[in-house]
C-alpha positions as CSV (number, residue, x, y, z in Angstrom):
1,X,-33.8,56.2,-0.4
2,X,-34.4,59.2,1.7
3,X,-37.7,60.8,0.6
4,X,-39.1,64.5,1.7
5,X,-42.2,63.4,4.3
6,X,-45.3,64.8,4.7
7,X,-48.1,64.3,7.3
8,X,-50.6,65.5,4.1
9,X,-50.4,66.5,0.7
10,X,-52.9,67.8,-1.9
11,X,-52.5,67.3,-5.8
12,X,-53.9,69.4,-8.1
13,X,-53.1,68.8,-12.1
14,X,-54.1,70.7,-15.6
15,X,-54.8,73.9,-14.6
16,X,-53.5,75.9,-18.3
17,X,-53.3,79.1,-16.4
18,X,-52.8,81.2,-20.0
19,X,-54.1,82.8,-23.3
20,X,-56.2,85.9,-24.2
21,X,-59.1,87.1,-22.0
22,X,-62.2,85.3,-23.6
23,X,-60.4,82.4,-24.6
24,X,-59.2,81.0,-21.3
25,X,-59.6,77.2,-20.3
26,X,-59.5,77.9,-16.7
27,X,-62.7,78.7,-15.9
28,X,-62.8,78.3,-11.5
29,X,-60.1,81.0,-11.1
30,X,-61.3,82.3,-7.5
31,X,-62.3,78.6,-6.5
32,X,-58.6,77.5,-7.0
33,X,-57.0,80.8,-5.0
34,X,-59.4,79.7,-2.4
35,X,-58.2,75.8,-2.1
36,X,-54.8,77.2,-1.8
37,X,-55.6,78.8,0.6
38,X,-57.9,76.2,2.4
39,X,-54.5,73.5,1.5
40,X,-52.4,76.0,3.9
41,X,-54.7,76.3,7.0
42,X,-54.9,72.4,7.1
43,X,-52.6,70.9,10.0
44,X,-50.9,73.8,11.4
45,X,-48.3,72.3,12.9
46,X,-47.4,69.6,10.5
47,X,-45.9,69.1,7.5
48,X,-48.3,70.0,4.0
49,X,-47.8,69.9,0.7
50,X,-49.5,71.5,-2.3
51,X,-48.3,69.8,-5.7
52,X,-49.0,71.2,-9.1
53,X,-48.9,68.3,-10.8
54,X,-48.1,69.5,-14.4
55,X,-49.8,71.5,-17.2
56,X,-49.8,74.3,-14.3
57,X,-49.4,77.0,-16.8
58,X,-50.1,76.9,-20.7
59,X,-47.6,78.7,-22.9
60,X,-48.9,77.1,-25.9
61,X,-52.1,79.2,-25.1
62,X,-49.9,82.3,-25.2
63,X,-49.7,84.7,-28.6
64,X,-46.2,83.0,-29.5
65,X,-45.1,82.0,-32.6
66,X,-42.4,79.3,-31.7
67,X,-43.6,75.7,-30.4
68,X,-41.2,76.9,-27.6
69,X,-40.6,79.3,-26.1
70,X,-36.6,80.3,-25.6
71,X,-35.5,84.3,-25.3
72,X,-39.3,85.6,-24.6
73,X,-39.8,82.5,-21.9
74,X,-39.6,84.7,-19.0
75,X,-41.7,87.7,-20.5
76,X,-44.6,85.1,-20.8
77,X,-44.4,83.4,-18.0
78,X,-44.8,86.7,-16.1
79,X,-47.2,88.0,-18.0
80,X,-49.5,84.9,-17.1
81,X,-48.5,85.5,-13.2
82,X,-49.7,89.0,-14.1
83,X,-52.8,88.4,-16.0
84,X,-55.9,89.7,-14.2
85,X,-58.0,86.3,-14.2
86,X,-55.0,84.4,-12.8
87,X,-53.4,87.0,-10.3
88,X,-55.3,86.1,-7.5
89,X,-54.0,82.2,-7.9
90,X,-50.0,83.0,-7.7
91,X,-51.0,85.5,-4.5
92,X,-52.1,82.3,-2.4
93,X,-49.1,80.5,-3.8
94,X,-47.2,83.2,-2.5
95,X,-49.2,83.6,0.9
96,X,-48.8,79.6,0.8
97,X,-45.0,79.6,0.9
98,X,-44.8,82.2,3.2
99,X,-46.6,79.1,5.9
100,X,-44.0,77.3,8.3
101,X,-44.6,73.6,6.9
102,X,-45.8,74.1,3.6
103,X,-43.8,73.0,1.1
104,X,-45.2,74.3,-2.8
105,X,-43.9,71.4,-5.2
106,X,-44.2,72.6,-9.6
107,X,-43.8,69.6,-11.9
108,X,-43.7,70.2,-15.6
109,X,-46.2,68.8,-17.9
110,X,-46.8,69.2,-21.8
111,X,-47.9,72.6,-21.8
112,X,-45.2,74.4,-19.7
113,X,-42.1,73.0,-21.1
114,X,-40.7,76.1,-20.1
115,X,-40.7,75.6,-16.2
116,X,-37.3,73.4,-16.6
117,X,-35.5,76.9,-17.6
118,X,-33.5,78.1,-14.8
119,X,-34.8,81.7,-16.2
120,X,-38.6,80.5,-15.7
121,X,-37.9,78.9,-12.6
122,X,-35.9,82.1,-11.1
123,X,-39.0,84.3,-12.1
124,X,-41.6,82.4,-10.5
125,X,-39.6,81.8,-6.9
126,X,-39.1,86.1,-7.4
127,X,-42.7,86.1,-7.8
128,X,-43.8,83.8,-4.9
129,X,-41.1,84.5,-2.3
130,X,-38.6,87.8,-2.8
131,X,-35.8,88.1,-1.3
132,X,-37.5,85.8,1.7
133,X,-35.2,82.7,1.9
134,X,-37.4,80.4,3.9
135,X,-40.2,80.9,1.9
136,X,-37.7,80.6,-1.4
137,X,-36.5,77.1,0.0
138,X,-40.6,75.9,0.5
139,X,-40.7,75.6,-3.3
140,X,-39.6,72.8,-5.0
141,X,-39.2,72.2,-8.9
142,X,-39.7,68.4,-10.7
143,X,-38.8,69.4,-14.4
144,X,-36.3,67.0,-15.1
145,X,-39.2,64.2,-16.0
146,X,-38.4,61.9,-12.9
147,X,-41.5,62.2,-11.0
148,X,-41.9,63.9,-7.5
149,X,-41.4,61.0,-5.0
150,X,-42.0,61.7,-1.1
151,X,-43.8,59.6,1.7
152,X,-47.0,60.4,3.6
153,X,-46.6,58.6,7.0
154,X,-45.1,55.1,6.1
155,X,-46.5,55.5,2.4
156,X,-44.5,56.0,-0.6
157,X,-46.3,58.6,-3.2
158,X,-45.1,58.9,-6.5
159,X,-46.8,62.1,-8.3
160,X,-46.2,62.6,-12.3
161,X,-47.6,64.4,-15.2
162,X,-48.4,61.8,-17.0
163,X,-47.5,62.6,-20.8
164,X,-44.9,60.4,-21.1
165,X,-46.4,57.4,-21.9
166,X,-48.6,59.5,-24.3
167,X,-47.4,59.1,-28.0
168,X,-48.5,62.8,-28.8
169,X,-47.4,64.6,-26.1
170,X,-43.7,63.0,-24.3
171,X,-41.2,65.8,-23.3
172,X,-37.6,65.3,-24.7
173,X,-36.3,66.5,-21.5
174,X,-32.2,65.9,-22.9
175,X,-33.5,68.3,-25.5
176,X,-34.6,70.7,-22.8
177,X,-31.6,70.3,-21.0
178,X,-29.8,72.1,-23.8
179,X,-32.1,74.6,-24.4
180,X,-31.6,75.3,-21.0
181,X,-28.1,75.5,-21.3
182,X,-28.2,78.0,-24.4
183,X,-30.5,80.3,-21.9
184,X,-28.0,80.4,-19.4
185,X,-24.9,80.9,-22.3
186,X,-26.8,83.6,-23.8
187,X,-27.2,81.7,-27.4
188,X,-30.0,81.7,-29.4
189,X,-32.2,78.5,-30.8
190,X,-32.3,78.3,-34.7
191,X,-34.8,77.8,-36.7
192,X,-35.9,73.9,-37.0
193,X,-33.8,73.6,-34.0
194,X,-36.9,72.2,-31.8
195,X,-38.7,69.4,-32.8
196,X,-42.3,69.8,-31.0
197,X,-44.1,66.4,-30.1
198,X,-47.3,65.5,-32.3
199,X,-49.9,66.9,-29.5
200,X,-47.8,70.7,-29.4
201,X,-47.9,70.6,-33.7
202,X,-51.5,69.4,-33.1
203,X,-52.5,72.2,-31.2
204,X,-49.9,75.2,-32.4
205,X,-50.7,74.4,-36.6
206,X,-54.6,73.3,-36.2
207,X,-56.1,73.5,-33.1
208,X,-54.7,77.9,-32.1
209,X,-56.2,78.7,-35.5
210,X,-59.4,77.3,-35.0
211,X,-60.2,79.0,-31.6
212,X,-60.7,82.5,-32.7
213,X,-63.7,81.0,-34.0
214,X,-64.3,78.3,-31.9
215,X,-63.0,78.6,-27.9
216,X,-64.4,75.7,-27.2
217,X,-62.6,73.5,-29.1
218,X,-60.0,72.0,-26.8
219,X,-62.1,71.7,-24.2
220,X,-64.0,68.2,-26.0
221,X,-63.4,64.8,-24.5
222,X,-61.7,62.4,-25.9
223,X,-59.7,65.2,-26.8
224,X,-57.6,64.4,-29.9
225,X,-60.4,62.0,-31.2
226,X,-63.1,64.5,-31.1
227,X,-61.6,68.1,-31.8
228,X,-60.5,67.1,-35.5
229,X,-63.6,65.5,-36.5
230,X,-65.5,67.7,-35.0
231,X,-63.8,70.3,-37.3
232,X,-64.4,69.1,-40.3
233,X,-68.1,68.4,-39.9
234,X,-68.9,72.0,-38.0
235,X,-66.8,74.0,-40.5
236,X,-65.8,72.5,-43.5
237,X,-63.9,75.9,-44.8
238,X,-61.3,74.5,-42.6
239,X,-60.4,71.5,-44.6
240,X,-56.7,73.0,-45.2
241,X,-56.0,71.9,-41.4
242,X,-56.1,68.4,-43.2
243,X,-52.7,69.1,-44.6
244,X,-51.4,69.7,-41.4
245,X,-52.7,67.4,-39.9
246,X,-52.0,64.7,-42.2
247,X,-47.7,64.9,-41.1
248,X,-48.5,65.2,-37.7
249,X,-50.0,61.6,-37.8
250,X,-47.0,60.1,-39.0
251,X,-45.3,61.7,-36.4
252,X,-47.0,60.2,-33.9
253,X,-46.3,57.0,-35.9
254,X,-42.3,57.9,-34.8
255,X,-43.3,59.3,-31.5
256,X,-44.9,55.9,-30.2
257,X,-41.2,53.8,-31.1
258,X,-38.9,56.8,-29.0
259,X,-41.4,56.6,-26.1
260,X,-40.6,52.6,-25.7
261,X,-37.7,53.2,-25.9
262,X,-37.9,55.9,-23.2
263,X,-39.9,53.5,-20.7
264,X,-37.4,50.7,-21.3
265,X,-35.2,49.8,-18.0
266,X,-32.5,50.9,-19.6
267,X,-33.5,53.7,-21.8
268,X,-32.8,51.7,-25.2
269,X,-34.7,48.5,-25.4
270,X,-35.1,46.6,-28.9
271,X,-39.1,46.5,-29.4
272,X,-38.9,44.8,-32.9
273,X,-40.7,41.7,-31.5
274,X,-43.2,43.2,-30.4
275,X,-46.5,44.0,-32.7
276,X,-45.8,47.9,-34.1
277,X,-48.5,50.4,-32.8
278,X,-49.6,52.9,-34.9
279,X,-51.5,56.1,-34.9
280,X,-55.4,55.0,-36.0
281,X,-56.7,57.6,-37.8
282,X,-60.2,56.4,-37.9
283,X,-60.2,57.1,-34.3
284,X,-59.8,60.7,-35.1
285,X,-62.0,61.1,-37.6
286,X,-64.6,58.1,-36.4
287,X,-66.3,55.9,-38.5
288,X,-69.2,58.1,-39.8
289,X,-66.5,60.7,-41.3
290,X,-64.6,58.4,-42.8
291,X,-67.3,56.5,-44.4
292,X,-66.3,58.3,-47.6
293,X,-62.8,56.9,-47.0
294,X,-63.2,53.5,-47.0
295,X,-65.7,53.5,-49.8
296,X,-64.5,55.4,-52.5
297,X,-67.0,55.9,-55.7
298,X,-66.2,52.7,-57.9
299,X,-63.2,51.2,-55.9
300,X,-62.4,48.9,-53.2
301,X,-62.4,49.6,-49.4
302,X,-59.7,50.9,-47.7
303,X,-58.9,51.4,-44.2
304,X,-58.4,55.1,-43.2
305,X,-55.6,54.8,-42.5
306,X,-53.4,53.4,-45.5
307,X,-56.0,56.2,-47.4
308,X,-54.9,59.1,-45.6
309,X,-50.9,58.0,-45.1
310,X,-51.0,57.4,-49.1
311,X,-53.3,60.0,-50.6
312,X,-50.5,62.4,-51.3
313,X,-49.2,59.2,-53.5
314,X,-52.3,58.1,-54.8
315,X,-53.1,61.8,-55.9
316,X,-50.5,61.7,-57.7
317,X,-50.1,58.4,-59.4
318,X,-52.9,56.7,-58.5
319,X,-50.5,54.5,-56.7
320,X,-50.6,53.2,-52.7
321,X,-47.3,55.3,-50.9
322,X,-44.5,52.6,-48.8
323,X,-43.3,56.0,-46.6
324,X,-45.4,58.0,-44.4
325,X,-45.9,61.3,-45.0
326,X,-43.7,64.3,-45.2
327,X,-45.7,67.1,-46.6
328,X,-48.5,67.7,-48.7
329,X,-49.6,69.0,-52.0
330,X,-53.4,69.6,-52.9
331,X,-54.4,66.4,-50.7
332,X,-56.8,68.2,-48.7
333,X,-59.1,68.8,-51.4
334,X,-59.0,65.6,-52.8
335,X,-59.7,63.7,-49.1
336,X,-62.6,66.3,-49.0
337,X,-64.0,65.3,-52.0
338,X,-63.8,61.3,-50.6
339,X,-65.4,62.4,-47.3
340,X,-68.0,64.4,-48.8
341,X,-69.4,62.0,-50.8
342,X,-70.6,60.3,-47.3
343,X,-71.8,63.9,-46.7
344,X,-74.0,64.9,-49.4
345,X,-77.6,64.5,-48.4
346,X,-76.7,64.7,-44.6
347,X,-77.2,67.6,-42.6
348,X,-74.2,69.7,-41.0
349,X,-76.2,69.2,-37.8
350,X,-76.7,65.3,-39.0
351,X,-73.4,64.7,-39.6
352,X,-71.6,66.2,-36.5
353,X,-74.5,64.4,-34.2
354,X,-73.6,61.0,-36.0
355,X,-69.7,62.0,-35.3
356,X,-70.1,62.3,-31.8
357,X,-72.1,58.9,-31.4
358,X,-68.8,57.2,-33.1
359,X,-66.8,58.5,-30.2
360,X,-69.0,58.6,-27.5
361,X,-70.2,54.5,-28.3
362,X,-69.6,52.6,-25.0
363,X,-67.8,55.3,-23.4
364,X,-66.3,55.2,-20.4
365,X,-64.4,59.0,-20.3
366,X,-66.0,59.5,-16.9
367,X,-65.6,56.2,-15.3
368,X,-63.6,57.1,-12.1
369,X,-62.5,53.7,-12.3
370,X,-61.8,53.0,-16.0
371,X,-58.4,51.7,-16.9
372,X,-57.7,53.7,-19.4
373,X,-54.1,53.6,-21.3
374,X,-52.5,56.5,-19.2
375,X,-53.3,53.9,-16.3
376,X,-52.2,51.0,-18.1
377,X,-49.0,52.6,-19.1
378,X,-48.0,54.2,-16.2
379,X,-48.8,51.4,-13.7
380,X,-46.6,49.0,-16.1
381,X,-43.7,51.4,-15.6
382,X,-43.9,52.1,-11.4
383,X,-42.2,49.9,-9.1
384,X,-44.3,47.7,-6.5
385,X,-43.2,49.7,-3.9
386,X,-44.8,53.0,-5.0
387,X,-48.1,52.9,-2.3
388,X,-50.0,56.2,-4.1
389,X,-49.4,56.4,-7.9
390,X,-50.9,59.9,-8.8
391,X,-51.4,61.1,-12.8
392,X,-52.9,63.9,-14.4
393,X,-52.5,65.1,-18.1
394,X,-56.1,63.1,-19.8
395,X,-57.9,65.6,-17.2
396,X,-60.1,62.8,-16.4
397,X,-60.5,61.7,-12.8
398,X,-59.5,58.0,-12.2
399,X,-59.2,56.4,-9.0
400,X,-58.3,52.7,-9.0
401,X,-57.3,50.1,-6.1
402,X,-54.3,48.1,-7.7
403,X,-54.3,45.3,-4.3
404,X,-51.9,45.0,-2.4
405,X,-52.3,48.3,-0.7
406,X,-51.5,50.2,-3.5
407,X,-53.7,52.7,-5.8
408,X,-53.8,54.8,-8.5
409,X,-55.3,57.9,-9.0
410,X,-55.8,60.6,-12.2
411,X,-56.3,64.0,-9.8
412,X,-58.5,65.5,-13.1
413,X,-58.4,68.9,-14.4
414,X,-59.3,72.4,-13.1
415,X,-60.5,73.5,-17.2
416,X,-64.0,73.6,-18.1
417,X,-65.1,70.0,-19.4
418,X,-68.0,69.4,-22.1
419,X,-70.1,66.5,-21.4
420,X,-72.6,65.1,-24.5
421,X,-75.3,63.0,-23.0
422,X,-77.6,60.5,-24.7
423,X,-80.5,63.0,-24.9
424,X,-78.8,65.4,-26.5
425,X,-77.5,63.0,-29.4
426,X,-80.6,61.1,-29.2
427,X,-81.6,62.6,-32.9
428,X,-81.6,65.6,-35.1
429,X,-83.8,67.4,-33.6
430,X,-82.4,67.0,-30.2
431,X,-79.1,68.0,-31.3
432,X,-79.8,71.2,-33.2
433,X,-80.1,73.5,-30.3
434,X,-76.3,72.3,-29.4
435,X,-75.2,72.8,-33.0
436,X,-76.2,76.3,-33.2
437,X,-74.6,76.8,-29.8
438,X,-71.5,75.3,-30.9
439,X,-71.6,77.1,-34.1
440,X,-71.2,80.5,-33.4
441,X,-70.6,81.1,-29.6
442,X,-68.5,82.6,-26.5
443,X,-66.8,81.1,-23.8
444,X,-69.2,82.7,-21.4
445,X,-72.2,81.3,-23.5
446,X,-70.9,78.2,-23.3
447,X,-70.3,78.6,-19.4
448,X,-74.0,79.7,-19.4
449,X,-75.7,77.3,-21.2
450,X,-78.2,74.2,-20.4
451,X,-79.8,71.2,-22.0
452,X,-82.8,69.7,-20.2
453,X,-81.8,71.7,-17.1
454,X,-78.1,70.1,-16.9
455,X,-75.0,72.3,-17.9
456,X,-73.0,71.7,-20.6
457,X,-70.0,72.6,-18.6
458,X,-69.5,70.6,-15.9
459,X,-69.1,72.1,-12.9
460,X,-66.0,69.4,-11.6
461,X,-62.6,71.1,-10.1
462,X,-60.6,67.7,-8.6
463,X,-58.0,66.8,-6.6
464,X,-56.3,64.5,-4.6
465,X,-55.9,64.1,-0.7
466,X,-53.5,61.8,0.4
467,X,-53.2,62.0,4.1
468,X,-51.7,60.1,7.1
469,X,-53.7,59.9,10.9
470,X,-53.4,57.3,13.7
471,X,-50.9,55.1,11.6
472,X,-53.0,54.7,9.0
473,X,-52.8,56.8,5.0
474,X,-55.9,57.3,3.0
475,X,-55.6,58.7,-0.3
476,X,-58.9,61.0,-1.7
477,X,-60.3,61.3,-4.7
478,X,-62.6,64.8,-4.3
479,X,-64.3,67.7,-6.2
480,X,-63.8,71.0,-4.6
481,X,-66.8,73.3,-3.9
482,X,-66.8,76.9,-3.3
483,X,-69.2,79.3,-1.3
484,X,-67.9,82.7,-1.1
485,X,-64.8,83.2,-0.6
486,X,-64.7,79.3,1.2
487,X,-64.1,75.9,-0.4
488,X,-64.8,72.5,1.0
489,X,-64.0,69.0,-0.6
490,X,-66.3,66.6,-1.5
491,X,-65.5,63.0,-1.2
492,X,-65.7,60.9,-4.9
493,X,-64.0,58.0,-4.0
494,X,-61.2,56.7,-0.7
495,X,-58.9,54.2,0.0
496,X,-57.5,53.6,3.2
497,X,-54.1,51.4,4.0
């Protein structure tokens, strides 16, 4: 297979360039212009490449009614290019482009569905090069959910998003295909006509709502796991987000059979014989929240997740439910009144300290070299011949030496991350002061705060190096530091074949 070659590339990934002033995730916006432009100057004379390995922009982010979006794509998609706090970034991509050598790759994530449109695609290359046609042919789109595969020196590098072994968030890209197709025929998409992955209903019908309140709210590790319970225990007034969330779990009960089948070798692969995985609901809500759950007043234990998947039923009829959920009548209330019978006599504070413990026991979120499922997943789908495997998408920095001269790496976000240490969960008292700051605050409060002289936010921008000198590649795993108007990487982690 001929492969593009590079002497050196860089990969960046999550960035969610998007949403209103005050509620933006990207926090390092000068920082990242800057590596751009540091990612150009390298190696003159050779051949560079910047990837953008998915989630570059974030249309979900954007004031948008639709989980997609179809005719007002191109107006939003500009209007992020456009947006003051993210300006600077798409003039050093357009400077970068403008380079002899540099090549600018785009791959699509889960957040920026919309970069497979030819209309999307057309705006950004206007936006970046002009009418210049050198510059035009440096950029190069991987939308089609195949990967970007190239070679650094003798070494094969195989760069994806990462979302498609994730049960919440996999593209239908055959489905994008055709919405594609309708842009370019000038038809419109009916209502019902796109059906949005778990993760996009997760974060369009619960998570969008909550954030006027609560900016903060996507920004908690584990992600999924964290932001729902932490919901319920911070602001119980939000309890109606049960009933939406309540479907979405049985669809990622669906979602996790199509994406075997998508990972088969041929596309269609019979997994009956082997043992069903399905969405665990206690590991959204953790153990503490769900106390109330398994032991209701004056019945037996139940597992939260036949509770939750047959309360609509058992509200009802008092009966357990054979189907998973469609929709929901009045079953919020009545899995309220099961969880707060765990809560009564427990402090708000109390209760979302003792939430946080159940998902931070044992963990390993920060572990550059924990093998986490994306890693499982992914490595269990690349051929032996891939040299560099590089992931993004869990916005968690991994780097990982698989033998054989082969290793993976997650290249981490560019977002702001919140880190919980053991001090502050250590006890009530300890955790009040976060409480109250979680309670009622700003993105720029948050961005300014600090417990025991550490910050809450930390201050991590990744990405990953991959370069080839003297016949020899070595792939980087480092954090990128700014002073002024320069940056400079920092080495984490290297491996050298």
């Amino acid at each position: 297979m001929k492969l593009p070659k590079f002497d050196e590339i860089h990969v960046v990934s999550d960035l969610h360039m998007g949403g209103p002033d005050g509620s933006q995730i990207l926090g390092k916006t000068k920082r990242l212009a800057a590596f751009v432009r540091w990612v150009a100057e390298q190696r003159p004379d050779e051949r560079v490449a910047l990837v953008l390995n998915g989630d570059i922009i974030d249309t979900l982010a954007e004031d948008n009614s639709d989980f997609i979006a179809v005719e007002n794509a191109e107006r939003i998609v500009r209007r992020i290019m456009t947006d003051a706090s993210f300006e600077p970034i798409w003039r050093a991509l357009a400077d970068f482009v403008k380079a002899d050598r540099r090549t600018l790759v785009l791959a699509i994530g889960n957040h920026d569905l919309e970069l497979s449109f030819p209309v999307v695609q057309r705006a950004i290359v206007e936006t970046l090069a002009g009418e210049d046609l050198k510059a035009r042919a440096r950029i190069v789109f991987s939308t089609t959910g195949a990967g970007y595969s190239c070679l650094v020196g003798k070494s094969r590098v195989f760069c994806t998003h990462g979302n498609e072994v994730d049960a919440w968030n996999f593209n239908r890209y055959e489905d994008l295909s055709r919405l594609a197709r309708r842009l370019n025929a000038d038809r419109s998409l009916e209502p019902g006509e796109w059906e949005p992955n778990a993760g996009t209903r997760m974060v369009k019908e619960v998570l969008n709502t909550v954030k006027h309140n609560y900016p903060w709210i996507d920004l908690l590790k584990p992600e999924a796991e964290a932001a729902v319970g932490v919901l319920l225990a911070l602001d119980p007034g939000q309890v109606e987000k049960i009933d939406r969330l309540l479907p979405i779990i049985g669809k990622k009960v669906m979602d996790r059979n199509e994406v075997d089948k998508r990972l088969s070798a041929d596309g269609f692969s019979d997994s009956s014989d082997e043992a069903p995985r399905y969405a665990n609901v206690e590991s959204l809500l953790g153990p503490s929240l769900t106390e109330g759950l398994r032991h209701p007043a004056g019945g037996a234990s139940k597992t939260a997740d036949s509770m939750l998947l047959s309360a609509e039923d058992e509200y009802k009829t008092g009966s357990a439910a054979t189907e998973p959920l469609d929709e929901t009548l009045g079953t919020a209330g009545y899995i309220w009144d099961r969880i707060t019978g765990w809560f009564r006599g427990v402090s708000k504070v109390e209760a979302l300290r003792r939430a946080l413990e159940d998902w931070l026991k044992d963990d390993r979120t920060f572990d550059i070299e924990n093998k986490d499922d994306t890693f499982k997943e992914i490595v269990g789908t690349v051929g032996t011949r891939i040299n560099f495997i590089v992931t993004g998408h869990t916005h968690l920095e991994r780097a990982i030496d698989l033998g054989g001269g082969r290793f993976y790496f997650n290249c981490g976000t560019w977002i702001r991350l919140l880190r919980f240490t053991k001090e502050m969960l250590k006890n009530e008292k300890s955790f009040k002061p976060v409480f109250e700051l979680l309670s009622s605050s700003t993105m720029k409060d948050i961005d300014d705060a600090e417990f025991n002289k550490v910050p809450f936010v930390l201050d991590q921008s990744s990405a990953v190096c991959i370069t080839s000198r003297d016949g020899k590649e070595t792939g980087r795993l480092v954090h990128i530091r700014d002073d002024g108007e320069r940056v400079t990487p920092k080495l984490i982690k290297e491996f050298e074949r």
